[in-house]
Every structure is written in structure tokens, then in C-alpha cells.
C-alpha positions as CSV (number, residue, x, y, z in Angstrom):
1,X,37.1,-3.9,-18.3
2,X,39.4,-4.9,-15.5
3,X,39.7,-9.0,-14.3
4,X,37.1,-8.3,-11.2
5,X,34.6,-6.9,-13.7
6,X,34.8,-10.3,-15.7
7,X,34.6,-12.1,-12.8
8,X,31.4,-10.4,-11.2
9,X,29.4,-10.6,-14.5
10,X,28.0,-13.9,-14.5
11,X,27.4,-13.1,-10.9
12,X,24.8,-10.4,-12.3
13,X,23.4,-12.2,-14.7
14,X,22.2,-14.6,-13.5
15,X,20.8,-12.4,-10.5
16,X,19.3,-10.3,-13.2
17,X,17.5,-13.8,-15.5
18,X,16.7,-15.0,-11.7
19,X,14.7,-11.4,-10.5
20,X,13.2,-10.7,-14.5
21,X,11.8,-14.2,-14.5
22,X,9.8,-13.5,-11.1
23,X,8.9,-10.3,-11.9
24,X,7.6,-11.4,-15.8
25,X,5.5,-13.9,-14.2
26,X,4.3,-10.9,-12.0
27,X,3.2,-8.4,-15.2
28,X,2.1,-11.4,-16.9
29,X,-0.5,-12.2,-15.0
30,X,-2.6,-8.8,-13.9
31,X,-5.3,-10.6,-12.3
32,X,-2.9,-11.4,-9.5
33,X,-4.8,-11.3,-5.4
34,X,-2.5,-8.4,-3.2
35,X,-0.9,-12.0,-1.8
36,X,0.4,-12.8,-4.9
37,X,1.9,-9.8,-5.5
38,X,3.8,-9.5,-2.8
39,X,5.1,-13.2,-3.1
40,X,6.9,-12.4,-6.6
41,X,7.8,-8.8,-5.3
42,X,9.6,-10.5,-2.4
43,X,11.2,-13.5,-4.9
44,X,12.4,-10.8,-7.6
45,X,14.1,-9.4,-4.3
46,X,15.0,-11.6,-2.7
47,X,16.7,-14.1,-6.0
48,X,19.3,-10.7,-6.6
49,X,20.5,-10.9,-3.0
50,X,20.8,-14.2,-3.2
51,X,22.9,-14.6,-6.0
52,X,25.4,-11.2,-5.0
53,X,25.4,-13.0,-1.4
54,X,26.1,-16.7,-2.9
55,X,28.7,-15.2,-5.1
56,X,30.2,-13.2,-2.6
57,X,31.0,-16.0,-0.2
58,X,32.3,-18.6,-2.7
59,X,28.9,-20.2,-3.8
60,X,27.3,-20.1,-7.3
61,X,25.4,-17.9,-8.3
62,X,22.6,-19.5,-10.1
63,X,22.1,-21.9,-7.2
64,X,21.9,-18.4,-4.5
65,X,19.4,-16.6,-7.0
66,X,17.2,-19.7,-6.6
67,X,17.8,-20.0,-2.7
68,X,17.2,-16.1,-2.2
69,X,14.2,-16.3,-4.6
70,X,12.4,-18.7,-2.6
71,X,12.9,-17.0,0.5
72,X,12.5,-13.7,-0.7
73,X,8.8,-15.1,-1.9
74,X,8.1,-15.8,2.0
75,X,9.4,-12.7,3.0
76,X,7.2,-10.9,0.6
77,X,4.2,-12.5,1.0
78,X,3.4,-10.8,4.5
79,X,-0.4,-10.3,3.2
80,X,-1.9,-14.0,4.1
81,X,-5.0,-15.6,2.6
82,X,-7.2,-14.4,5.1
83,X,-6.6,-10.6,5.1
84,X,-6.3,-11.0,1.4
85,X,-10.2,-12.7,1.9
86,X,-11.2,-10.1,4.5
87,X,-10.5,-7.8,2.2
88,X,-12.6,-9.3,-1.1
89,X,-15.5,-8.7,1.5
90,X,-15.0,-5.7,2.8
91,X,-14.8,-4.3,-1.3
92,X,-18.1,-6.4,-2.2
93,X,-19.9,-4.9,1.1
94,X,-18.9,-1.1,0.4
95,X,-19.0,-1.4,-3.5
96,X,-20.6,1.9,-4.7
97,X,-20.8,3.6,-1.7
98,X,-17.6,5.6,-1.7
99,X,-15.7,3.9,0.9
100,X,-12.5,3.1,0.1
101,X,-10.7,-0.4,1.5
102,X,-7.4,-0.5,0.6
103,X,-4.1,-2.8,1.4
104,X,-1.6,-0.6,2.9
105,X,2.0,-0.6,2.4
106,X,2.7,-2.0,6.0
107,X,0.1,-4.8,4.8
108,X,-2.5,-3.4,7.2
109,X,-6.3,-3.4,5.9
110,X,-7.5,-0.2,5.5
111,X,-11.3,0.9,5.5
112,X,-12.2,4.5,5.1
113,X,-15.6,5.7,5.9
114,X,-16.4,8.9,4.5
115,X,-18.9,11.4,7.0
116,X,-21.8,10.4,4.4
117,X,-21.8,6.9,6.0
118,X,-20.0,7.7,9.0
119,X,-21.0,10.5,11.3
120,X,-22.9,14.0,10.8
121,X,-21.7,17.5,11.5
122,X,-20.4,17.6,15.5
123,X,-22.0,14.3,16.3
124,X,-20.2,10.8,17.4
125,X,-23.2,8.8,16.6
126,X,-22.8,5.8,14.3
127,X,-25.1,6.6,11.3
128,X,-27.4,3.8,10.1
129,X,-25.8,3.3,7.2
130,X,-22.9,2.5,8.7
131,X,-23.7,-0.2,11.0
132,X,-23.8,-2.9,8.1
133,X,-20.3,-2.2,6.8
134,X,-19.0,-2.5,10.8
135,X,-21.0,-5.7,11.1
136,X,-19.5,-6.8,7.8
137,X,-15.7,-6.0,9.3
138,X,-16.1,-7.8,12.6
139,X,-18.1,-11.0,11.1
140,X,-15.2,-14.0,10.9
141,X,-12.6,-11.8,12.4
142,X,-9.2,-13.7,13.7
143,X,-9.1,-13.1,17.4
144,X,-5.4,-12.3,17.3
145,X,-6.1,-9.8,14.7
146,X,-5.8,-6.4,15.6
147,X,-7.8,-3.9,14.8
148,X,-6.7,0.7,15.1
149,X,-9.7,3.0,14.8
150,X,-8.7,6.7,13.8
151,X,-11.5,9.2,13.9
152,X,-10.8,12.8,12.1
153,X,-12.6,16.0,12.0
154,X,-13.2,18.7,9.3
155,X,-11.6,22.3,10.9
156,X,-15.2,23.6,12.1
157,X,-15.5,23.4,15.7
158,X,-11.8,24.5,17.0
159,X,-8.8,22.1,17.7
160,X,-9.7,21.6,21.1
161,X,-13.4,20.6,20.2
162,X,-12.3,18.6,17.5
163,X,-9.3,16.4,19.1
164,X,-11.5,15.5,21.3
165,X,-14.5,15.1,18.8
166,X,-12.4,12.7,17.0
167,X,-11.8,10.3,19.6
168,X,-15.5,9.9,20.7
169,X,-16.1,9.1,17.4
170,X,-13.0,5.9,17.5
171,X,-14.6,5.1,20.6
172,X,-18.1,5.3,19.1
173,X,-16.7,2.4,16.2
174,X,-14.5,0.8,18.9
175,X,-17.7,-0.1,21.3
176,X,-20.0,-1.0,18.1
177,X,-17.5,-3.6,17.5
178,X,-17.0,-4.9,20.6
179,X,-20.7,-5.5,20.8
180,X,-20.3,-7.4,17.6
181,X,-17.8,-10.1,19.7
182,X,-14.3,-8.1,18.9
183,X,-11.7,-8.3,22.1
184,X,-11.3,-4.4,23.3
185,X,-7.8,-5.8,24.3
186,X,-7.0,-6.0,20.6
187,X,-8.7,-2.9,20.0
188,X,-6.7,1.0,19.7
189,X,-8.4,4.1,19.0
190,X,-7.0,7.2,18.2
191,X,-8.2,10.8,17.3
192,X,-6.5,13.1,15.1
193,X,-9.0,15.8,14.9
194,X,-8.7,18.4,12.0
195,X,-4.8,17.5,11.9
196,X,-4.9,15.3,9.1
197,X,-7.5,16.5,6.7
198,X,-7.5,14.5,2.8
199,X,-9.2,17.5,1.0
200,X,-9.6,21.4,1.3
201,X,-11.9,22.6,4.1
202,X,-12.9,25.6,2.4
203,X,-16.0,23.9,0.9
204,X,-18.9,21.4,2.3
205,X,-17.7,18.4,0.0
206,X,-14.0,18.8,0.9
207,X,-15.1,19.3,4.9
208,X,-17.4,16.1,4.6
209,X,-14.4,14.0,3.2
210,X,-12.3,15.0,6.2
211,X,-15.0,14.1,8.6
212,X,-13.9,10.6,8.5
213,X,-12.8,7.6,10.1
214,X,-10.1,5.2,9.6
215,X,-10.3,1.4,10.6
216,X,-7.0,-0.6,10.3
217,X,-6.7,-4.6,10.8
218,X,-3.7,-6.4,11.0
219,X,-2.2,-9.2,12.1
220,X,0.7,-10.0,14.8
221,X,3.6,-10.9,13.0
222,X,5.4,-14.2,14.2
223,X,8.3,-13.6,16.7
224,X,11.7,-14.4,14.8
């Protein structure tokens, strides 16, 4: 092992102690909210540049893990309290019904709302069932907060029917909840029609999965 070898191990060791003890505390502790995962994420990160960086430019690198760990942890914790909230009670609302509410990996909210509670074969009419879960997603909204509405088709119909199929339906979810106080500044609707199906459409079930829409929140990131 040559003399820069030597010299660059306690470098990556102690970046190595410094990212294993964040990311222990992380397996640990299964129970952890999305937020918190994404804090130690961003620390495990974030402590291994730190040290190489702190290293690299003369410093110690014990004292640059720690640094780079720290702000690592803000960097990763891009999910905040009250998405992380928003999302509890979206889950609680939809539990059992087969909607899915998901964190995505941009740290966007998603809720998707299968055609059982969403919309029947060729219409854009909210179904009945659906109106709670939409009242449940605008109720203590952030006004900054911003929210995308997708709709999507199953291939019945033709493209041309169902592009524009698609988009009545965004704009049918899109004018519920700006009846229910939401900004339609903050709003953006979309309609992808059979483009983007999530199942086969050789069969009703698989057709009714793709007859779907997608609502997104997220929130406007901080200038730098």
C-alpha cells in the first residue's frame, strides 16, 4: 500500500463510522415518519462528503463528517411535518378502499384513485364516493402548496377520445377542489389518456385500474 493510501485511510474511516452511525440509527428504528427518513438518508450522505471534502482541503476529517452530516440531514429532510401530516390523513381517509397515497421520490404526495372511486366507463363525472377523499385532500391545505391533477384512460374509446377524455376528467377534480377553497392558480391538470396505462387492458379489472386519476401536492421549494 503506497504512502497516499496510508494517508487517505483515516480519511475513510472516519467517513465510513460517521455515515454507519446515521444510517444504524435509521434501520434501528423502523417505525421512522417518511421525514425522518429522509433526515438520516441525507446525514449518512451528506457526513461521507463531508469528511472526503474536509480532508481534501486540509481539515480533519472527523470534524467534516460531523459538519457534512448535519447539513446533509437538512438537505435530506425535503419532506416537512406537514406533508408528512397531510399524508397520515390522506392514508386514514382511503384506508381499505384501494387507493393508494404514496410519498414520491421527488417528495411529492401522491394520491391515486382507482375508476371504482373515481369515474365510470366514458364519463368525467366525480363519483359519490369520491367526493369525501377530495374534500379530505383540500381540508387544511397550505395555500402555497401546489397541487397537479393527471387523469388517465383505459384504451377503449380511441387516442383521440381518450386524450381528451382524460383531461375533462383533471378538470372535473381540478374544479371540485377549487369549490372546496383551493387557488386554481396553484392548480395544473394534465391528461395522459391511454398513454400510461399501470395494468393490461385486455381484461375489465386491468382496464378499470387504468381508468384512473393522479393527484400530486407539493410544496415550493425555498429559493437558494
Amino acid at each position: 500500500m503506497n504512502t497516499h493510501s496510508l494517508r487517505q485511510r483515516p480519511t475513510l474511516l472516519a467517513a465510513a463510522l460517521a455515515a454507519a452511525l446515521f444510517a444504524t440509527g435509521c434501520a434501528e428504528t423502523p417505525q421512522l415518519s417518511e421525514r425522518q427518513k429522509g433526515t438520516a438518508t441525507g446525514a449518512a450522505a451528506g457526513a461521507v462528503g463531508g469528511a472526503v471534502l474536509s480532508k481534501a482541503t486540509g481539515g480533519k476529517a472527523a470534524t467534516g463528517a460531523v459538519i457534512g452530516g448535519a447539513l446533509g440531514a437538512v438537505a435530506g429532510n425535503l419532506w416537512s411535518k406537514r406533508m408528512e401530516e397531510k399524508r397520515a390523513e390522506m392514508q386514514r381517509a382511503t384506508q381499505g378502499t384501494g387507493i393508494d397515497v404514496v410519498k414520491t421520490q421527488d417528495n411529492q404526495l401522491k394520491v391515486n384513485v382507482p375508476a371504482d372511486f373515481s369515474f365510470d366507463v366514458g364519463s368525467a363525472a366525480i363519483k359519490p364516493q369520491m367526493r369525501p377523499v377530495l374534500d379530505q385532500f383540500a381540508q387544511g391545505l397550505d395555500p402555497r402548496m401546489r397541487v397537479t391533477v393527471i387523469g388517465h384512460t383505459d384504451n377503449t374509446g380511441g387516442p383521440e377520445v381518450n386524450n381528451r377524455l382524460s383531461l375533462e376528467r383533471a378538470a372535473s377534480v381540478r374544479d371540485y377542489l377549487r369549490n372546496r377553497g383551493l387557488d386554481t392558480s396553484r392548480m395544473i391538470i394534465n391528461g395522459r389518456g391511454e398513454n400510461e396505462p399501470v395494468a393490461a387492458n385486455d381484461t375489465p379489472a386491468g382496464r378499470a385500474q387504468n381508468r384512473r386519476v393522479e393527484i400530486f401536492l407539493s410544496e415550493p421549494q425555498a429559493a437558494g
